[in-house]
C-alpha positions in Angstrom: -12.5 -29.8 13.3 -9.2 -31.5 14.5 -7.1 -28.7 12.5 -5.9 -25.1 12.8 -6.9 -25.1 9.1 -10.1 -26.5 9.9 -11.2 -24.1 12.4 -9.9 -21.0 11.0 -11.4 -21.6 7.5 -14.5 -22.3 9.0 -17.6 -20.6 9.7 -20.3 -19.9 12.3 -21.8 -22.9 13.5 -24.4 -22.9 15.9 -24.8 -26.4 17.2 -26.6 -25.6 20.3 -28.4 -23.2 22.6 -25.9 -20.6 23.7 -24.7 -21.2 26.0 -25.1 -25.4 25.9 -24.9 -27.8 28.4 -21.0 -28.7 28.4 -20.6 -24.8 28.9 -23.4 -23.7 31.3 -22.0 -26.3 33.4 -18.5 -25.4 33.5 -19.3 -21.6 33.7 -21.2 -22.7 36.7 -19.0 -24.8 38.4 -15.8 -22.1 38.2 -18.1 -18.7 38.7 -17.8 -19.4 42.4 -13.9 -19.2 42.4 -13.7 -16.6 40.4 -13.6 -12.5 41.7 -16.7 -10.9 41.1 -14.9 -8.2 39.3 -14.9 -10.0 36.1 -17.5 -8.8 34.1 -18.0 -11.7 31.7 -20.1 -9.7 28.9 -21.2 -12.9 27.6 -21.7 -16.3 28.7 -19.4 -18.1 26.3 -16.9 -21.2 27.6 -14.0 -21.1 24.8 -12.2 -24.2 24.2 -9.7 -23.3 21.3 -9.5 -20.6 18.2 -7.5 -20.2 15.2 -7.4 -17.4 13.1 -10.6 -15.5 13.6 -12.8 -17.9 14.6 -13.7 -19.3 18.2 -14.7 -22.8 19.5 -16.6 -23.1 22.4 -17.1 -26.2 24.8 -19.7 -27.2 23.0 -18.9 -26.9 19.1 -20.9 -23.7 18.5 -18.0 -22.1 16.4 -18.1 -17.9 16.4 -16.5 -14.9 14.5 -14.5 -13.3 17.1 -14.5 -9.6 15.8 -12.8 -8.0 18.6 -9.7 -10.0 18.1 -9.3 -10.8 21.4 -10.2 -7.7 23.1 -7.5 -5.6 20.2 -4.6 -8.2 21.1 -4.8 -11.0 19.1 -3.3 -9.2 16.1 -2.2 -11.9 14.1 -5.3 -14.3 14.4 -5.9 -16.6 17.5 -2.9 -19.2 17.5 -1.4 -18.4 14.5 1.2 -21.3 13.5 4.3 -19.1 13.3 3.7 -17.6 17.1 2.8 -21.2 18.5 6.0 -22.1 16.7 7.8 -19.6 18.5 6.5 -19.9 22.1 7.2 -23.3 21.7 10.6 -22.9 21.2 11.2 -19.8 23.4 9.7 -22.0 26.0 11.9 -25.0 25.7 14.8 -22.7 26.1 13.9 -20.5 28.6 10.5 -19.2 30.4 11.7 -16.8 32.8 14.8 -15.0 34.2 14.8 -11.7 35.8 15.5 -9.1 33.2 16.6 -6.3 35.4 19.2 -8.7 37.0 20.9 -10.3 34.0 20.8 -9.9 30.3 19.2 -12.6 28.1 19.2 -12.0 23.9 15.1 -11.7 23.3 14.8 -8.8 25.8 17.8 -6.7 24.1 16.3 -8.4 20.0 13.0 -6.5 20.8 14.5 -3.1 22.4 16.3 -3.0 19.3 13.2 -3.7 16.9 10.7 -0.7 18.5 13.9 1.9 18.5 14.0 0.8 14.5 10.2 1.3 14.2 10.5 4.5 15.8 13.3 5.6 14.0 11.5 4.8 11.0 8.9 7.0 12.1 10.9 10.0 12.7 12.7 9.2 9.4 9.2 9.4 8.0 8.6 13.6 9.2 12.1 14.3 8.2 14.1 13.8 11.0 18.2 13.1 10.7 18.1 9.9 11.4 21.6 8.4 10.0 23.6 9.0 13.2 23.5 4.4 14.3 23.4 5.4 18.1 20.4 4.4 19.6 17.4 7.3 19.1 14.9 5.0 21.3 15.4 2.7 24.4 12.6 0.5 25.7 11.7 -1.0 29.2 9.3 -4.5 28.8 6.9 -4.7 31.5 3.6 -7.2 31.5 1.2 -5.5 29.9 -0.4 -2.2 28.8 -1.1 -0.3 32.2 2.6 -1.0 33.6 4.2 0.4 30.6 1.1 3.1 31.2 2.9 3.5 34.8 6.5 3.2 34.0 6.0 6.3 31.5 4.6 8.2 34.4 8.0 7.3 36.5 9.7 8.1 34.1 7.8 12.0 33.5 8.3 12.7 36.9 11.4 11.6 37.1 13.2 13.3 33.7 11.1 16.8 34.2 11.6 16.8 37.9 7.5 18.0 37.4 4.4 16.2 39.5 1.4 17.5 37.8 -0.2 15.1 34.7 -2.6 16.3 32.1 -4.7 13.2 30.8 -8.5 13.7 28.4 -11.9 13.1 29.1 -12.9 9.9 27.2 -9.2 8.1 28.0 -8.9 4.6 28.5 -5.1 4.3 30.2 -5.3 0.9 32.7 -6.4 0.1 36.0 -3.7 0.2 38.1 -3.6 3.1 40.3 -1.0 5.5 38.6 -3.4 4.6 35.1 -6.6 4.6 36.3 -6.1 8.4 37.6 -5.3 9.0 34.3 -8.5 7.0 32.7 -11.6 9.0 32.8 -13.9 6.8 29.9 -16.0 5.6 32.4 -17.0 6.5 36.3 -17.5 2.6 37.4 -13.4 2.4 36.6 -12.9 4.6 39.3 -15.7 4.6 42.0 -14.7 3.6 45.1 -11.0 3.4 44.6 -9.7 6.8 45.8 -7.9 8.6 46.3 -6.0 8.2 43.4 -2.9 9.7 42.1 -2.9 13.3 42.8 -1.8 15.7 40.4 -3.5 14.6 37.8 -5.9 16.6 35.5 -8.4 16.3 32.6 -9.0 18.3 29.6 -11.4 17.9 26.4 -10.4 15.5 24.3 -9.1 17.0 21.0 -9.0 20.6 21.9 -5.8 21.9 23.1 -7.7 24.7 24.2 -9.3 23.0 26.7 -5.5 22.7 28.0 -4.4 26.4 27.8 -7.8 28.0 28.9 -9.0 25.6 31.2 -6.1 23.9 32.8 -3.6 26.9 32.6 -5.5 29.5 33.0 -7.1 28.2 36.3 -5.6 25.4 37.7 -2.1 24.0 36.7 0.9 25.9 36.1 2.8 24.4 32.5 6.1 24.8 34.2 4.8 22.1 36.9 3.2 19.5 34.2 5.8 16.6 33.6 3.7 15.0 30.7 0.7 15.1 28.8 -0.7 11.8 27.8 -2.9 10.6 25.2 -4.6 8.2 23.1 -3.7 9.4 19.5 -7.4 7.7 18.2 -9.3 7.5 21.2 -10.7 4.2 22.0 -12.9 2.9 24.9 -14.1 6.8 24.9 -16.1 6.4 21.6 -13.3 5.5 18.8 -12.5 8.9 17.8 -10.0 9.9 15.1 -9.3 13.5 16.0 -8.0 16.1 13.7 -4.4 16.3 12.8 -4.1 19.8 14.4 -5.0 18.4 17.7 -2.2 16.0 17.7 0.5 18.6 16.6 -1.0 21.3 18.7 -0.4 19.1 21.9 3.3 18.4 20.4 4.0 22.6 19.6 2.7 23.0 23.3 4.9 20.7 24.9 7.8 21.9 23.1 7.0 25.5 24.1 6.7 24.0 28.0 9.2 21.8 28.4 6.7 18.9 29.0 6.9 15.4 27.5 4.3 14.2 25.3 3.3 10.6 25.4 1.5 8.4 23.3 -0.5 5.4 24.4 -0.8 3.2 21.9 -1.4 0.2 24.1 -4.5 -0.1 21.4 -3.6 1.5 18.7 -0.3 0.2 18.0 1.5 -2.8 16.1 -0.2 -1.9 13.1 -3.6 -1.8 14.5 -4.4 1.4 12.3 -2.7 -0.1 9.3 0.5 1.6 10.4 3.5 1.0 12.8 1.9 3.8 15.3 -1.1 5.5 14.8 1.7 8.5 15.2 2.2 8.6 11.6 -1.1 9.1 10.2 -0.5 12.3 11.9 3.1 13.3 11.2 3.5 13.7 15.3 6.8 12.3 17.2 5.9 12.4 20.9 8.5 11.6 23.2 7.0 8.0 25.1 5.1 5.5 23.6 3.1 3.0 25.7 2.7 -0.3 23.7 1.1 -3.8 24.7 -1.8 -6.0 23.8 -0.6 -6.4 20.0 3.2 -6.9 20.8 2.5 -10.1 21.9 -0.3 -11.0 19.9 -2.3 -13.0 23.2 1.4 -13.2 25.5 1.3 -10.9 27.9 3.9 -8.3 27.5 4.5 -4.5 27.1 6.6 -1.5 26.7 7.5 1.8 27.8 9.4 3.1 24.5 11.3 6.8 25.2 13.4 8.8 23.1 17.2 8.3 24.9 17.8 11.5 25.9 14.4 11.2 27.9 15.4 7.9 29.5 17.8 9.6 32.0 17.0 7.3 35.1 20.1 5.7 36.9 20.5 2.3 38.4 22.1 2.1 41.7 24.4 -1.4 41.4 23.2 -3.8 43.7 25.2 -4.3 46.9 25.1 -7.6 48.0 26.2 -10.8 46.8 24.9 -12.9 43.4 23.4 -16.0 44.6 23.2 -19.2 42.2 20.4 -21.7 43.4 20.2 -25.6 42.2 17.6 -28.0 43.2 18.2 -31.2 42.8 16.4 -33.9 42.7 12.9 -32.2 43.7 10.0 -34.8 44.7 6.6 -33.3 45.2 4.9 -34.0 48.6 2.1 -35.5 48.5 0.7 -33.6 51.1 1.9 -29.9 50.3 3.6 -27.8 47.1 7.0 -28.1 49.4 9.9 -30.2 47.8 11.8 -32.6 49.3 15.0 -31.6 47.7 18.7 -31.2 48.3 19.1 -27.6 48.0 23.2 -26.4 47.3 24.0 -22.6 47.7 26.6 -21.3 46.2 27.3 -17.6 46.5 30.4 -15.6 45.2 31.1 -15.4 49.0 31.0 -18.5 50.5 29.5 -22.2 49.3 27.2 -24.1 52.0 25.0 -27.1 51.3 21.7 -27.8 52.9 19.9 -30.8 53.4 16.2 -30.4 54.0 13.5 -33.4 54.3 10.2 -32.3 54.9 8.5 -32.8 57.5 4.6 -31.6 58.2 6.1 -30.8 62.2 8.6 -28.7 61.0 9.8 -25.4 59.9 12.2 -27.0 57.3 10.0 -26.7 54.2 10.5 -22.3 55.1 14.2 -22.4 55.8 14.3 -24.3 52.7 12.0 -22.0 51.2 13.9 -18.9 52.7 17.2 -20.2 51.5 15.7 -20.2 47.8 14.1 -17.1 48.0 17.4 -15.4 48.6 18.6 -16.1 45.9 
């Protein structure tokens, strides 16, 4: 199977023992490099997929039902993303969105605020005012737009304390693993962790007023609550529709922000948009990921505008542009030889740098890049 066609249409084909040769070998050979942390659940070596189906090393074709662990939304390589990576790519990979604009990064900020206005279109919100109802902040992937929302709590309620559920799945990074509690091993061994932070019973907002208010947190002190509106990883639970607008009534009442993560559930993973509107609930942050990319790594931190009330500082020094010309790889290290011209809106000075394994003239070099 040469083809995308080919391999998508397809089915399973076992050709040998799993795993075979070609990828106990390779598996093998890399396990050694490779942190300990993965978990590798099975012992499979992929080589390529399309659509729903995966190759391995060896031939044996599978049905990937997990779709890539919820991200591959629209099929493994589908032709139209390839098609745009391909493009975005020969354009430009990278530039540093919080330092300059570039028109994808503003393109999708607009798209989720018109999803989102759709949504609140959808339980009768006023919608037909054309200023911007949503902004969005793009991060890497699920548990940074999982942390950003937490900055951004705190920071717009001026509160500390958290209220996450029993059963969550939120990331691994510090500030979202304090908020996960689907599984101990996530956590064990890795404290302290955010403090603040508190649990309550998955779909009972009495769990929250009894429990939590009644003995341990005060609700003027809680910045957000955060939740999974179909919980996932804790056993793929579609709670009732009064649990959803329960949590939304009591953060009104409280002044607390509500916050959806639908790093799983969204980009129509529930046939819908956002899970949100099975259940007629606007919170005020969504966390999005995995499907927005479809397999790139990307996500978001989505906030109503009025919630978004972080300031940035300008920058106070200078706006350096950096050229390389001519770079030649050593043979011996990753430094360049390389003409290296500095221009900044201050002055304009020109380096020469030759590399030289006695040196320290591969880190000024480096050193004057990095400035930049």
């Amino acid at each position: 199977m040469n083809t995308y066609d080919e391999l998508a249409r397809s089915g399973i084909q076992l050709k040998t023992a799993i795993p075979g040769p070609i990828g106990t070998a390779q598996i093998q050979e890399n396990l050694g490099f490779q942190s300990p942390s993965l978990i590798h659940v099975y012992p499979l070596m992929v080589a390529r997929a399309a659509g729903c189906m995966v190759e391995d090393v060896d031939g044996n074709v599978f049905l990937d039902a997990q779709a890539g662990v919820a991200a591959a939304c629209t099929g493994h390589a589908h032709p139209e993303l390839v098609e745009a990576i391909s493009k975005q790519a020969a354009t430009l990979i990278h530039i540093c969105g919080t330092d300059f604009h570039y028109p994808g990064y503003g393109q999708l900020c607009r798209r989720l605020e018109q999803h989102a206005r759709a949504l609140e279109a959808k339980v009768g919100r006023d919608v037909s005012d054309p200023a911007p109802r949503w902004q969005a902040f793009l991060t890497n992937s699920g548990t940074e737009a999982v942390e950003a929302a937490i900055k951004l709590a705190r920071h717009h309620t001026g509160r500390s304390q958290l209220i996450a559920f029993r059963g969550g799945f939120h990331g691994r990074s510090m500030g979202s693993l304090s908020l996960t509690a689907s599984k101990t091993k996530y956590r064990r061994r890795f404290g302290p962790l955010l403090p603040g932070v508190h649990h309550a019973d998955y779909g009972s907002v009495a769990s929250i007023v009894e429990q939590l208010f009644g003995h341990t947190v005060a609700p003027d002190d809680v910045a957000a609550i955060v939740v999974e509106p179909v919980l996932g990883e804790g056993g793929y639970i579609v709670p009732d529709v009064s649990f959803l607008k329960g949590l939304r009534a009591l953060c009104d009442q409280h002044g607390i922000l509500l916050v959806f993560d639908e790093v799983q559930t969204g980009m129509g993973r529930t046939g819908t948009m956002f899970a949100a509107e099975h259940f007629g609930v606007v919170p005020d942050i969504f966390t999005l990921a995995k499907g927005l990319g479809s397999g790139m790594p990307i996500g978001a931190m989505l906030a109503r505008t009025p919630t978004m009330t972080w300031v940035t500082e300008p920058m106070d020094r200078p706006v350096a542009a950096i050229q390389l010309r001519s770079p030649q790889r050593c043979r011996r290290s990753i430094c360049w030889n390389t003409t290296c011209s500095t221009t900044a809106s201050t002055s304009a000075l020109t380096y020469r740098f030759d590399y030289n394994p006695s040196s320290r003239d591969c880190l000024r070099c480096a050193r004057c890049a990095v400035w930049g």
